[in-house]
PDB file as gemmi writes it, atoms N, CA and C in Angstrom:
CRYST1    1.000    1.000    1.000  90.00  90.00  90.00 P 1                      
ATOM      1  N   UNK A   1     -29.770  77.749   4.007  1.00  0.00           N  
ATOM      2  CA  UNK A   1     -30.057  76.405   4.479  1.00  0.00           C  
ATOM      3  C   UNK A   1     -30.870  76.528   5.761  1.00  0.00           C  
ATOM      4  N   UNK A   2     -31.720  76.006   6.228  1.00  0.00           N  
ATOM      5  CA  UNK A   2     -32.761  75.647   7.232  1.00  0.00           C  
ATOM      6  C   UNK A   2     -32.182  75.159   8.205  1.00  0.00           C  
ATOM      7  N   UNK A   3     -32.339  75.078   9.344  1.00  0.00           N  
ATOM      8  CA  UNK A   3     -31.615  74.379  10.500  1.00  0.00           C  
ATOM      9  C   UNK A   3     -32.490  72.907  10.574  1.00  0.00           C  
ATOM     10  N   UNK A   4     -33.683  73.296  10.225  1.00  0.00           N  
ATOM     11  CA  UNK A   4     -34.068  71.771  10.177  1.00  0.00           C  
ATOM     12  C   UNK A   4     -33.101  70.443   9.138  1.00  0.00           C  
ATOM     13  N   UNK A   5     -32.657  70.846   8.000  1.00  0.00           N  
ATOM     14  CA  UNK A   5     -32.064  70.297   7.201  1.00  0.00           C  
ATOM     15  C   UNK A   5     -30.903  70.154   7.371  1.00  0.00           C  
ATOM     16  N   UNK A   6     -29.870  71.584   8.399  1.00  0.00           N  
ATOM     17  CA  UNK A   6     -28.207  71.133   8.659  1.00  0.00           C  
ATOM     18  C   UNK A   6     -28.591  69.673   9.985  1.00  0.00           C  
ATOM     19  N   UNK A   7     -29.622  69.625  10.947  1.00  0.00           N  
ATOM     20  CA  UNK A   7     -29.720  68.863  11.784  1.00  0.00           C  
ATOM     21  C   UNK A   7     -29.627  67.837  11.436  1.00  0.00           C  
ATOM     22  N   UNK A   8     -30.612  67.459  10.265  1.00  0.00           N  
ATOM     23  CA  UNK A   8     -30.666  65.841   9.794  1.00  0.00           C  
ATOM     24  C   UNK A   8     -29.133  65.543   8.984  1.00  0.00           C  
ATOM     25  N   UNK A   9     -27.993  66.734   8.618  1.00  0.00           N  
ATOM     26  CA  UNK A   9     -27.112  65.991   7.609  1.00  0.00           C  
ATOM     27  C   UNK A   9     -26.249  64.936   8.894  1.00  0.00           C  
ATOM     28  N   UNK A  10     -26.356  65.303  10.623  1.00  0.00           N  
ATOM     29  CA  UNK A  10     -25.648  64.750  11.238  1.00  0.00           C  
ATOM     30  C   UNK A  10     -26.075  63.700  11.729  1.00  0.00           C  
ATOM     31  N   UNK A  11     -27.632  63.340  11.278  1.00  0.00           N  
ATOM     32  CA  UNK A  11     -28.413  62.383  12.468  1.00  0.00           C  
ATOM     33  C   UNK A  11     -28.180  61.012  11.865  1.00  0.00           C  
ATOM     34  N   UNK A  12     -28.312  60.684  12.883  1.00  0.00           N  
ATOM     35  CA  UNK A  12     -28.336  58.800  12.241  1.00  0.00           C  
ATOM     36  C   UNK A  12     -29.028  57.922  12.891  1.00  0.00           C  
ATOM     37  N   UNK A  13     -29.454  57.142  12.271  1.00  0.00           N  
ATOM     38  CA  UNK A  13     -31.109  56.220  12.411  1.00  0.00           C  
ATOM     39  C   UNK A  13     -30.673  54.947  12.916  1.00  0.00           C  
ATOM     40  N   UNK A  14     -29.693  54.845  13.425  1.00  0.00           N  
ATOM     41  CA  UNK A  14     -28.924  53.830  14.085  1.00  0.00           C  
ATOM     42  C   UNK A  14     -28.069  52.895  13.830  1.00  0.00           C  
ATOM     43  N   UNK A  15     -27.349  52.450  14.960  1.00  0.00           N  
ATOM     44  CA  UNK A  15     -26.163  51.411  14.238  1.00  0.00           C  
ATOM     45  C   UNK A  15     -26.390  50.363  14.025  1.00  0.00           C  
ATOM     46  N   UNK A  16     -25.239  50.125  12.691  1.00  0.00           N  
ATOM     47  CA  UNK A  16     -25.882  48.806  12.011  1.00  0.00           C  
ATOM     48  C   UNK A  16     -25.132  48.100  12.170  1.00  0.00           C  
ATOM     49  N   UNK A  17     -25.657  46.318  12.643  1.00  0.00           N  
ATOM     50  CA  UNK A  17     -25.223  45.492  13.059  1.00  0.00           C  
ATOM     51  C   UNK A  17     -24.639  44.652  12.324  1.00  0.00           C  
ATOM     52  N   UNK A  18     -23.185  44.103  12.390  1.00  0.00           N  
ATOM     53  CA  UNK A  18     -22.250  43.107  11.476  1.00  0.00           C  
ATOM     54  C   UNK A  18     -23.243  41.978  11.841  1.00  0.00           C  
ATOM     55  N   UNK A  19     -23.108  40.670  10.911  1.00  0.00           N  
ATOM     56  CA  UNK A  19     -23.927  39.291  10.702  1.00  0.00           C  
ATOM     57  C   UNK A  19     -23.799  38.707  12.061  1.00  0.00           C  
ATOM     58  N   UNK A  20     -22.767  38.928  12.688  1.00  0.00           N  
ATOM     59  CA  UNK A  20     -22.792  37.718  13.758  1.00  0.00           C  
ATOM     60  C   UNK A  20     -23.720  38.605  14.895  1.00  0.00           C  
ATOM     61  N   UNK A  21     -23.299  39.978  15.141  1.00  0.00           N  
ATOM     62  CA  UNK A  21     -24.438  40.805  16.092  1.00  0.00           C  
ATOM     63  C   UNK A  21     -25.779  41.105  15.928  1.00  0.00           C  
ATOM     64  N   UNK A  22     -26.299  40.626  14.484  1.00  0.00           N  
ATOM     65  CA  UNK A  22     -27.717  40.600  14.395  1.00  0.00           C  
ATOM     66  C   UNK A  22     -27.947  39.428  14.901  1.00  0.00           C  
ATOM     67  N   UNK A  23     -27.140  38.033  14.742  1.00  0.00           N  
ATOM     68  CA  UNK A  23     -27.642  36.705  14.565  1.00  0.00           C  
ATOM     69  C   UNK A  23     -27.482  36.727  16.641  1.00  0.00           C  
ATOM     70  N   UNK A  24     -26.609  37.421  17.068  1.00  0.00           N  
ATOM     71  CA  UNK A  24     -26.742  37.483  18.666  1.00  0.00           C  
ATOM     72  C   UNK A  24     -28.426  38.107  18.893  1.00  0.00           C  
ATOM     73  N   UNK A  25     -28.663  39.413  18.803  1.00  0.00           N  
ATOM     74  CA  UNK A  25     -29.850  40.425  18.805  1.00  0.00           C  
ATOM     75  C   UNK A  25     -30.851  39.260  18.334  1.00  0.00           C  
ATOM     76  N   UNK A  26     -31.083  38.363  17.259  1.00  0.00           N  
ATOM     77  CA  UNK A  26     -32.096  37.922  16.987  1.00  0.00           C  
ATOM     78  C   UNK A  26     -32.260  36.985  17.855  1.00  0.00           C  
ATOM     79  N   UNK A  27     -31.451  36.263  18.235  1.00  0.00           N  
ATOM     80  CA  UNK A  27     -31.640  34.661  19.377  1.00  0.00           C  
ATOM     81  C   UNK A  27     -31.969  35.642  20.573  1.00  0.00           C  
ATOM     82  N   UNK A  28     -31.473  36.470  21.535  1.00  0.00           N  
ATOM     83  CA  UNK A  28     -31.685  37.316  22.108  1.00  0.00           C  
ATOM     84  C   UNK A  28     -33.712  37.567  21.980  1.00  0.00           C  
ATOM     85  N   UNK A  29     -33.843  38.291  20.661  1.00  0.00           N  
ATOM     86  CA  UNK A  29     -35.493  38.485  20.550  1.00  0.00           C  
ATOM     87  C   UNK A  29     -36.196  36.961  20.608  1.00  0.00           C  
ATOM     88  N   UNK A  30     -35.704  35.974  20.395  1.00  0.00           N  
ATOM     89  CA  UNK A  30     -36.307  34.549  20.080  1.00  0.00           C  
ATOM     90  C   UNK A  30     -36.466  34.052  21.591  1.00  0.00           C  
ATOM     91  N   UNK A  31     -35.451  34.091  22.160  1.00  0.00           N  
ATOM     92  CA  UNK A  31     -35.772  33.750  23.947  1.00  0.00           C  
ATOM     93  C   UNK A  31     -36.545  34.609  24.498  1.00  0.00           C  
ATOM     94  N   UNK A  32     -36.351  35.849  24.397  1.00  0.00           N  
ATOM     95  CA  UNK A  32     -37.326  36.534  25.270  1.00  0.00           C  
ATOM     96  C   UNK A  32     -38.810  36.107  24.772  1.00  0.00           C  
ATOM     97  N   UNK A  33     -39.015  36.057  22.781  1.00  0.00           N  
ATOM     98  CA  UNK A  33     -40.305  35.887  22.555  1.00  0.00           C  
ATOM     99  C   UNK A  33     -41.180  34.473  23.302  1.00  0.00           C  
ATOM    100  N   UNK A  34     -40.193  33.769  22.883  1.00  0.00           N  
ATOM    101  CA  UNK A  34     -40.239  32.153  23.454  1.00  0.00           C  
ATOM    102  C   UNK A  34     -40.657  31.740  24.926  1.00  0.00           C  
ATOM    103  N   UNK A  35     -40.116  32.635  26.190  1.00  0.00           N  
ATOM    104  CA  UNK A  35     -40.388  32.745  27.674  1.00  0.00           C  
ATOM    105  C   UNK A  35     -41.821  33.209  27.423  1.00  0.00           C  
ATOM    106  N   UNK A  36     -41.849  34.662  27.011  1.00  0.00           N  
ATOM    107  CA  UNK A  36     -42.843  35.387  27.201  1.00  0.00           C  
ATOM    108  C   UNK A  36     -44.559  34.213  26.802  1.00  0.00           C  
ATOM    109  N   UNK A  37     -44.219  33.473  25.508  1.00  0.00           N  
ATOM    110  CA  UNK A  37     -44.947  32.773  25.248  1.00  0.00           C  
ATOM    111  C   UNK A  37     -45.783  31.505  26.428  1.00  0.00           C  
ATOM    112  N   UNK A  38     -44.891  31.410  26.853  1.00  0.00           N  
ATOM    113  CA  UNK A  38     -44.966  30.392  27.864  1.00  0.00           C  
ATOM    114  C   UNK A  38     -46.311  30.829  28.628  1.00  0.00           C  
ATOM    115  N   UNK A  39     -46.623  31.568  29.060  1.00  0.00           N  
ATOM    116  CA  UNK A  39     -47.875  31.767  29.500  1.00  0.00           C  
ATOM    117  C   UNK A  39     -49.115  32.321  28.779  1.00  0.00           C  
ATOM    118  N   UNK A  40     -49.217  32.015  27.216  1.00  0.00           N  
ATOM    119  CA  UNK A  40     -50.265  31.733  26.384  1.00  0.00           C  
ATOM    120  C   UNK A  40     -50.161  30.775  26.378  1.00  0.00           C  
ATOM    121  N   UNK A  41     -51.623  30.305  26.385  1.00  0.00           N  
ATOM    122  CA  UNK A  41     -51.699  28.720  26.052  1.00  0.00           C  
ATOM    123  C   UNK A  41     -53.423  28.382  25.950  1.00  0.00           C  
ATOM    124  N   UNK A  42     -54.368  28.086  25.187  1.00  0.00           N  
ATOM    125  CA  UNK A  42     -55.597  27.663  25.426  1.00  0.00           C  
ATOM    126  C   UNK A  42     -56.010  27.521  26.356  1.00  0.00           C  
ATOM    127  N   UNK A  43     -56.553  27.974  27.085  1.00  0.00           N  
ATOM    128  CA  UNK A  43     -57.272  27.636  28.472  1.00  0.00           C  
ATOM    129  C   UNK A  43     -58.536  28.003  28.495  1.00  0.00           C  
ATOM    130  N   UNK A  44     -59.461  27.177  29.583  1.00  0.00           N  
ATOM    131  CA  UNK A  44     -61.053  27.466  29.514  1.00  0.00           C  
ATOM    132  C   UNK A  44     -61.152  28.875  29.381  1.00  0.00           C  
ATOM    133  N   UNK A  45     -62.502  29.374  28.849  1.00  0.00           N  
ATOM    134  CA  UNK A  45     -62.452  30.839  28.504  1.00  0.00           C  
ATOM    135  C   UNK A  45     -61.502  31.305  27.740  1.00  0.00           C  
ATOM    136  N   UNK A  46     -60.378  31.491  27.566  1.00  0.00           N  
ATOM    137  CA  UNK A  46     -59.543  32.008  27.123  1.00  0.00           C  
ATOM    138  C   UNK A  46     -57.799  31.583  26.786  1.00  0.00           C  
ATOM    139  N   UNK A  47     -57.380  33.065  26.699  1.00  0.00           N  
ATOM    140  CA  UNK A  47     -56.218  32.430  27.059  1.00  0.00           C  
ATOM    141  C   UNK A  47     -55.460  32.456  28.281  1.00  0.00           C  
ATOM    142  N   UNK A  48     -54.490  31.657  28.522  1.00  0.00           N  
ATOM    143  CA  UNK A  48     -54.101  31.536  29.854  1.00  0.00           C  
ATOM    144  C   UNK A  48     -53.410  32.930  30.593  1.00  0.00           C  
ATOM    145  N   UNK A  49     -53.374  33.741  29.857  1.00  0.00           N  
ATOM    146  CA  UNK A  49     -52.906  35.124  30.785  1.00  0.00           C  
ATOM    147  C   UNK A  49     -54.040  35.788  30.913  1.00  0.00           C  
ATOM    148  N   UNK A  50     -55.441  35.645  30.290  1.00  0.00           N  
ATOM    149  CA  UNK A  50     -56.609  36.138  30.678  1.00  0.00           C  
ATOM    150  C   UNK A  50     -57.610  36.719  29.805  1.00  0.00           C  
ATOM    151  N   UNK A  51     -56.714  36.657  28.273  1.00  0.00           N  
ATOM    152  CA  UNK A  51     -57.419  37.725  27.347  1.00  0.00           C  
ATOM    153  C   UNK A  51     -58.403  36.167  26.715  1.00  0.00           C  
ATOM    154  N   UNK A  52     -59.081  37.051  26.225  1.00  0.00           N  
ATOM    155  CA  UNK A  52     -59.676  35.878  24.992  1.00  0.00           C  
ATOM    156  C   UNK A  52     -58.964  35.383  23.948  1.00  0.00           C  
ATOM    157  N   UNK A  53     -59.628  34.214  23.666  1.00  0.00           N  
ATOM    158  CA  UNK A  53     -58.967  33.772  22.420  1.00  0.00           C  
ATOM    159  C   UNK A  53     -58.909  34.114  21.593  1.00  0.00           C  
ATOM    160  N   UNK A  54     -58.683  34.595  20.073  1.00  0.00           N  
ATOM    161  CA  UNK A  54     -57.105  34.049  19.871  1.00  0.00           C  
ATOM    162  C   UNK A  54     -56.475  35.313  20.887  1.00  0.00           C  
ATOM    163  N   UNK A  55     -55.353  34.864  21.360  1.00  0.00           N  
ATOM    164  CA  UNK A  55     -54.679  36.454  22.346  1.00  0.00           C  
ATOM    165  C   UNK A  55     -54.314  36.582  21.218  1.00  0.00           C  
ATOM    166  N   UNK A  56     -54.455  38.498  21.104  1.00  0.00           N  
ATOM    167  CA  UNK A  56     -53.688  39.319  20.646  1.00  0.00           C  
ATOM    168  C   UNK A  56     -51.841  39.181  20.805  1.00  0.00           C  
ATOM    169  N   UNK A  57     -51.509  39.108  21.386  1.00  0.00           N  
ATOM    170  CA  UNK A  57     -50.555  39.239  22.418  1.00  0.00           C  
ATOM    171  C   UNK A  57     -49.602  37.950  22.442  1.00  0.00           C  
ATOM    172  N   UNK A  58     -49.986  37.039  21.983  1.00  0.00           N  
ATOM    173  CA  UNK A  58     -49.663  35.353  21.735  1.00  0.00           C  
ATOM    174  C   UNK A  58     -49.140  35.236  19.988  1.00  0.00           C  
ATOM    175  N   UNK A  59     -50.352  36.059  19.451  1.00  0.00           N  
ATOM    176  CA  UNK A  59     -50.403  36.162  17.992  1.00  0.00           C  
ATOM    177  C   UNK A  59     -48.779  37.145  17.931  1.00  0.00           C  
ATOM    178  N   UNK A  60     -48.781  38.306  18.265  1.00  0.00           N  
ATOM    179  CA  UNK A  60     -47.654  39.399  18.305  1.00  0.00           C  
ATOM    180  C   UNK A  60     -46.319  38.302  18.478  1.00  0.00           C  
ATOM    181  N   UNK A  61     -46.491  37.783  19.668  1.00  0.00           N  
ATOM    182  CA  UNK A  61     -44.930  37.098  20.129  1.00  0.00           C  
ATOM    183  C   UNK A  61     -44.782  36.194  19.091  1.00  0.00           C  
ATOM    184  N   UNK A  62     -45.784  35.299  18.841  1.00  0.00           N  
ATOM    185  CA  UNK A  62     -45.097  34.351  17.736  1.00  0.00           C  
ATOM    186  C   UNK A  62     -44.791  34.880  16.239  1.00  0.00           C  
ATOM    187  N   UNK A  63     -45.304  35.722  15.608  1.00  0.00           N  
ATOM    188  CA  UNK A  63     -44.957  36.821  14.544  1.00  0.00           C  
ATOM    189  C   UNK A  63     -43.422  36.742  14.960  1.00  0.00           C  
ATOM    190  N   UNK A  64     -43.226  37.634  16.120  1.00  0.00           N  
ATOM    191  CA  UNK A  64     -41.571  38.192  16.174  1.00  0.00           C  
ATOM    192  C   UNK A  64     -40.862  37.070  16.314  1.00  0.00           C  
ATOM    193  N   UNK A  65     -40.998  35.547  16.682  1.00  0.00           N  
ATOM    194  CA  UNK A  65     -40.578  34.704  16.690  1.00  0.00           C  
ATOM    195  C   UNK A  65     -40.081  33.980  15.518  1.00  0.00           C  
ATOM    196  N   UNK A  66     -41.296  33.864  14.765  1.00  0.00           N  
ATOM    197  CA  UNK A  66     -40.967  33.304  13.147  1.00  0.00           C  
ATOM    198  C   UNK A  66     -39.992  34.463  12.345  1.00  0.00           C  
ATOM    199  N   UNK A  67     -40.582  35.752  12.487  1.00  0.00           N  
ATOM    200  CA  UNK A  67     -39.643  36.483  11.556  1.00  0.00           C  
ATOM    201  C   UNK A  67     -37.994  36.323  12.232  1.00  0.00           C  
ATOM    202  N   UNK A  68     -37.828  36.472  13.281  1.00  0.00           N  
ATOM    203  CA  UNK A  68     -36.086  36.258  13.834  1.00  0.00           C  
ATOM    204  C   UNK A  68     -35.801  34.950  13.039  1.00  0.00           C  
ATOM    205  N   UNK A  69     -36.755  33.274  13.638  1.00  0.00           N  
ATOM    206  CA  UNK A  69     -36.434  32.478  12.700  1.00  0.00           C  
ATOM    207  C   UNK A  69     -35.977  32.624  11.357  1.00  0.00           C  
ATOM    208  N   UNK A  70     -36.516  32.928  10.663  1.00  0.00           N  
ATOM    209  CA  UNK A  70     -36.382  33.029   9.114  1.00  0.00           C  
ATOM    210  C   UNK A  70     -35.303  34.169   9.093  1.00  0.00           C  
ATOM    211  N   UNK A  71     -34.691  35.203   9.760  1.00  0.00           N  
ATOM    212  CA  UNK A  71     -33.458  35.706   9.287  1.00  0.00           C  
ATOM    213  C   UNK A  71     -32.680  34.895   9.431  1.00  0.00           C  
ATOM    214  N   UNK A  72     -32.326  34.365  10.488  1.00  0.00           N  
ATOM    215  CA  UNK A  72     -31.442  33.656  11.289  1.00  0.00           C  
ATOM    216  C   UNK A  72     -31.024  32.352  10.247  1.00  0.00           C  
ATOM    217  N   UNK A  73     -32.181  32.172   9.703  1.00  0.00           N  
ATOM    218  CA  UNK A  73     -32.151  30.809   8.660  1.00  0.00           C  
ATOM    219  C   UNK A  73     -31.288  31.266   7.354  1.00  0.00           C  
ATOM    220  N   UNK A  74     -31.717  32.651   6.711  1.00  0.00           N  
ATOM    221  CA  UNK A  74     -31.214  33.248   5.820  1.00  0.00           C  
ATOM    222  C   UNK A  74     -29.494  33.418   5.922  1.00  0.00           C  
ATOM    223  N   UNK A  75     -29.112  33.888   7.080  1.00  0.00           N  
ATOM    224  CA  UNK A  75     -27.614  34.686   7.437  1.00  0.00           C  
ATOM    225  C   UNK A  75     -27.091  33.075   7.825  1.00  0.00           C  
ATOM    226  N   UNK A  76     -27.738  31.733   8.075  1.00  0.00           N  
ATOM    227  CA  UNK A  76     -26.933  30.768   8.209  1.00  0.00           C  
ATOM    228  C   UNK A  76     -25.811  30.092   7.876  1.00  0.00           C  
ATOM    229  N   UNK A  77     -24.604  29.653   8.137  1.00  0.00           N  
ATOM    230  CA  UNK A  77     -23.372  29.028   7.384  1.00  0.00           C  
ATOM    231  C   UNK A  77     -23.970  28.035   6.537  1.00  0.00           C  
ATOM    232  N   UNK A  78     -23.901  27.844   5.559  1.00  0.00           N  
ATOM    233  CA  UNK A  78     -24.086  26.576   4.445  1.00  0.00           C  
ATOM    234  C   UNK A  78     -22.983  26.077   4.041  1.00  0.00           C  
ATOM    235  N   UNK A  79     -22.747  24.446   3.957  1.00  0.00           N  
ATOM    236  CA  UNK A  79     -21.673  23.981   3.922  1.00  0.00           C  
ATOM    237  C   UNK A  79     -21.512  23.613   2.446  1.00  0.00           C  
ATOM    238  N   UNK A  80     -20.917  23.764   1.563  1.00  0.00           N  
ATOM    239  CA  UNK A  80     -20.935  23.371  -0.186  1.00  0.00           C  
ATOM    240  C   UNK A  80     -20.677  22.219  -0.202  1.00  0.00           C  
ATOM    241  N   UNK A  81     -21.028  21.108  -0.940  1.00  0.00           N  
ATOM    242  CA  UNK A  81     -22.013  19.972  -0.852  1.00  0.00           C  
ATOM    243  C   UNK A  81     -21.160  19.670  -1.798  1.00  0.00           C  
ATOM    244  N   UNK A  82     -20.037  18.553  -2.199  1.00  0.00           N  
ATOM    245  CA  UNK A  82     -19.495  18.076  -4.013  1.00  0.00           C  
ATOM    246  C   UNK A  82     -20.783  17.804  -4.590  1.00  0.00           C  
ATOM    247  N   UNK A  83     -20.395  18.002  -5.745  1.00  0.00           N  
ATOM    248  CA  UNK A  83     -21.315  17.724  -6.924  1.00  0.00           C  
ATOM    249  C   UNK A  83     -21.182  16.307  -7.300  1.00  0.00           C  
ATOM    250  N   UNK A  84     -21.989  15.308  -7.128  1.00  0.00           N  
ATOM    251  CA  UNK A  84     -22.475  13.501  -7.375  1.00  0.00           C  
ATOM    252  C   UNK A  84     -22.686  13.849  -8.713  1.00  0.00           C  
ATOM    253  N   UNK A  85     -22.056  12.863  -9.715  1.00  0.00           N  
ATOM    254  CA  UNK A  85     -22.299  12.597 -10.884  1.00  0.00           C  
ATOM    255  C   UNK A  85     -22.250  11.406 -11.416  1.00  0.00           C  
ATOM    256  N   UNK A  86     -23.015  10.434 -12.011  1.00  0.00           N  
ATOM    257  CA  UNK A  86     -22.852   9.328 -12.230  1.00  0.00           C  
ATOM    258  C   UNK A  86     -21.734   9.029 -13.126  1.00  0.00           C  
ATOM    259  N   UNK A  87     -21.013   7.792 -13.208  1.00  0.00           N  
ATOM    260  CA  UNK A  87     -19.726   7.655 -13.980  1.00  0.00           C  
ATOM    261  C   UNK A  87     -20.274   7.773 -15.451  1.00  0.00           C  
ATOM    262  N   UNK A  88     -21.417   6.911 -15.693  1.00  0.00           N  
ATOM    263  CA  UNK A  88     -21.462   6.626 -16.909  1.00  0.00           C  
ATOM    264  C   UNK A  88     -22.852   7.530 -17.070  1.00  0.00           C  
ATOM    265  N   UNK A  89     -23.008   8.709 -17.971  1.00  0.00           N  
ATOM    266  CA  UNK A  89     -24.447   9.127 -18.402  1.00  0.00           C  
ATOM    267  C   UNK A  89     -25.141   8.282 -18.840  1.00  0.00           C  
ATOM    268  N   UNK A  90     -26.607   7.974 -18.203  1.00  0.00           N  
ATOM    269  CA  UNK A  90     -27.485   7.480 -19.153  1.00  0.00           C  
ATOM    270  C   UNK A  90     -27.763   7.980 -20.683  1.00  0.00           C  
ATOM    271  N   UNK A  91     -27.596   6.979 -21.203  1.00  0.00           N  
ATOM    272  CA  UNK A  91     -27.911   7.233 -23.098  1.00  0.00           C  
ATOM    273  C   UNK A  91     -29.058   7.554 -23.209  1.00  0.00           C  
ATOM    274  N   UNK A  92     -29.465   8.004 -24.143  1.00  0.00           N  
ATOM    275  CA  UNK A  92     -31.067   8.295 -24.694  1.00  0.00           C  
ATOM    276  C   UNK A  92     -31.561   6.852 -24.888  1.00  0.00           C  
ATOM    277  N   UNK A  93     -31.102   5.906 -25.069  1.00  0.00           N  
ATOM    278  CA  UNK A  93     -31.847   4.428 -25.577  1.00  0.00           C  
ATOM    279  C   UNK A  93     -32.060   3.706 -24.161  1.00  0.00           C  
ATOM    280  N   UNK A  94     -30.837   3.845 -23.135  1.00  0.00           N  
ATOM    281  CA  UNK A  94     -31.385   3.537 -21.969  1.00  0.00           C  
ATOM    282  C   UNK A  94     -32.209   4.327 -21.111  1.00  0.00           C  
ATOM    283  N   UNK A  95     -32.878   5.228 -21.481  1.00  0.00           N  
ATOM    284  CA  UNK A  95     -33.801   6.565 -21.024  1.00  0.00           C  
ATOM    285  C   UNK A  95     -35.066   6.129 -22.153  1.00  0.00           C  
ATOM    286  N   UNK A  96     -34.910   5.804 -23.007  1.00  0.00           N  
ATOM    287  CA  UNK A  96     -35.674   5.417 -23.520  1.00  0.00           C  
ATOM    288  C   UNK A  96     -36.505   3.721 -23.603  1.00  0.00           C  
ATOM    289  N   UNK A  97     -35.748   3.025 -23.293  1.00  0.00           N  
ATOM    290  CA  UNK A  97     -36.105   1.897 -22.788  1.00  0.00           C  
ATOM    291  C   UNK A  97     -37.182   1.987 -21.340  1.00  0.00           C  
ATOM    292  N   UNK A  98     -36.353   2.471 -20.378  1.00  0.00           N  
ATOM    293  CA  UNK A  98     -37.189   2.800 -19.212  1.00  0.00           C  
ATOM    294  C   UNK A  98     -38.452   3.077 -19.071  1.00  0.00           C  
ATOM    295  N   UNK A  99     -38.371   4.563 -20.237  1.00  0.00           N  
ATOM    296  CA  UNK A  99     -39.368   5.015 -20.010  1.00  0.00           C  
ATOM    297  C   UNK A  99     -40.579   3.770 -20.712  1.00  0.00           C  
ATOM    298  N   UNK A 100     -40.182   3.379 -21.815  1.00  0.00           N  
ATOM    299  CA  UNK A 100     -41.034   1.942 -22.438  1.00  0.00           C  
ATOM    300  C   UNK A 100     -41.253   0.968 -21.396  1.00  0.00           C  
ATOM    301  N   UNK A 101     -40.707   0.609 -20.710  1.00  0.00           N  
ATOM    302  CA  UNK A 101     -40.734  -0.339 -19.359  1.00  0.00           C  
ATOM    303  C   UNK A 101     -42.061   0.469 -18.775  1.00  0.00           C  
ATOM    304  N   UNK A 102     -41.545   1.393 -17.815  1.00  0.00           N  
ATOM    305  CA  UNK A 102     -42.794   2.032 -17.442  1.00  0.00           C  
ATOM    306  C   UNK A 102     -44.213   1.524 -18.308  1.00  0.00           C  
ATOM    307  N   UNK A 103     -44.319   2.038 -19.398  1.00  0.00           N  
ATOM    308  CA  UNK A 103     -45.715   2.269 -19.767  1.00  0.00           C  
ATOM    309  C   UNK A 103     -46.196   1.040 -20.439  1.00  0.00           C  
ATOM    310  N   UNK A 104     -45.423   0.074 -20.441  1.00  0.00           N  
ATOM    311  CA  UNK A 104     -45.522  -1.398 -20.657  1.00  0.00           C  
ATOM    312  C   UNK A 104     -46.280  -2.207 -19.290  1.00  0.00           C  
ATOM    313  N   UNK A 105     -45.554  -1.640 -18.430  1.00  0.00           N  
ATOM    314  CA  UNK A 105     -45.956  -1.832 -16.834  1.00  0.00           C  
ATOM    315  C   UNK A 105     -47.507  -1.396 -16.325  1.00  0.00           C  
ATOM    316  N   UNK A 106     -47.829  -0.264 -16.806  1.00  0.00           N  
ATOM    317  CA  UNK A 106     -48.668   0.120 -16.701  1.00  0.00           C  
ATOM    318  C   UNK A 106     -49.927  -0.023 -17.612  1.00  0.00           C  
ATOM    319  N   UNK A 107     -49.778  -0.351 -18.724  1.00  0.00           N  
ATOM    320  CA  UNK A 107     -50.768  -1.126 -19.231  1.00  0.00           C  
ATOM    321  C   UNK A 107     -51.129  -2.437 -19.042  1.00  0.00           C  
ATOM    322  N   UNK A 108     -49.951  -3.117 -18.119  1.00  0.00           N  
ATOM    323  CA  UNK A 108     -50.441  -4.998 -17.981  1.00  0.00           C  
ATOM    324  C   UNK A 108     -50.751  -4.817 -16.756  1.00  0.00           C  
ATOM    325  N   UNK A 109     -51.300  -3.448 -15.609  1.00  0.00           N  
ATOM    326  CA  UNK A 109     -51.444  -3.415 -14.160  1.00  0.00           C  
ATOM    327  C   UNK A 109     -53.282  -2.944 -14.354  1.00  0.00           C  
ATOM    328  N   UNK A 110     -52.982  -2.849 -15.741  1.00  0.00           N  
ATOM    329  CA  UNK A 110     -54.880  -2.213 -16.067  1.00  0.00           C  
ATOM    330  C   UNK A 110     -55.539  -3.123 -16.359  1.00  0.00           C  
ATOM    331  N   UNK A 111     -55.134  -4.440 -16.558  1.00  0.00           N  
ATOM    332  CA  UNK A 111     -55.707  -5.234 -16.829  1.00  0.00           C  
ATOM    333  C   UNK A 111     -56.152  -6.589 -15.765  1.00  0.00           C  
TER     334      UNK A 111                                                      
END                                                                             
């Protein structure tokens, strides 16, 4: 065996975070991105920290911004919703009437 290969059986690529310590770490990356932003902004010549437009640098922060968004959206609590059902199913003849209404409607609006 190689010592390069006994090295990697011990290494580890880091610790992994339970749902609620990513969803901390990500709001965490979202404020800092969010401050940092604060001083991009359109301004004559450029942008307001000095680079040209579009900043590089404006573009980067809001990237890391949306992607935290969208985990954060993903790992969210969702509340289960009852299922609405009408008492009485519509029949095929009252589904079918309707739909005759409709296109009854719409031929006396062409005229």
């Amino acid at each position: 065996m190689s010592r390069g290969a006994a090295s990697n059986d011990n290494a580890r690529g880091g610790r992994v975070l339970d749902r609620d310590q990513f969803i901390t770490y990500a709001r965490t990356r979202i404020a800092t991105a969010t401050t940092l932003l604060a001083g991009h902004y359109l301004a004559p010549g450029g942008c307001g920290c000095g680079r040209p437009w579009p900043c590089p640098q404006q573009e980067s922060l809001s990237a890391v911004a949306e992607h935290y968004h969208g985990r954060i959206a993903l790992l969210d609590k969702t509340v289960e919703l009852p299922v609405i059902t009408s008492r009485t199913p519509p029949t095929t003849s009252d589904t079918a009437h309707r739909t005759l209404r409709k296109l009854l409607r719409r031929l006396l609006d062409r005229r």
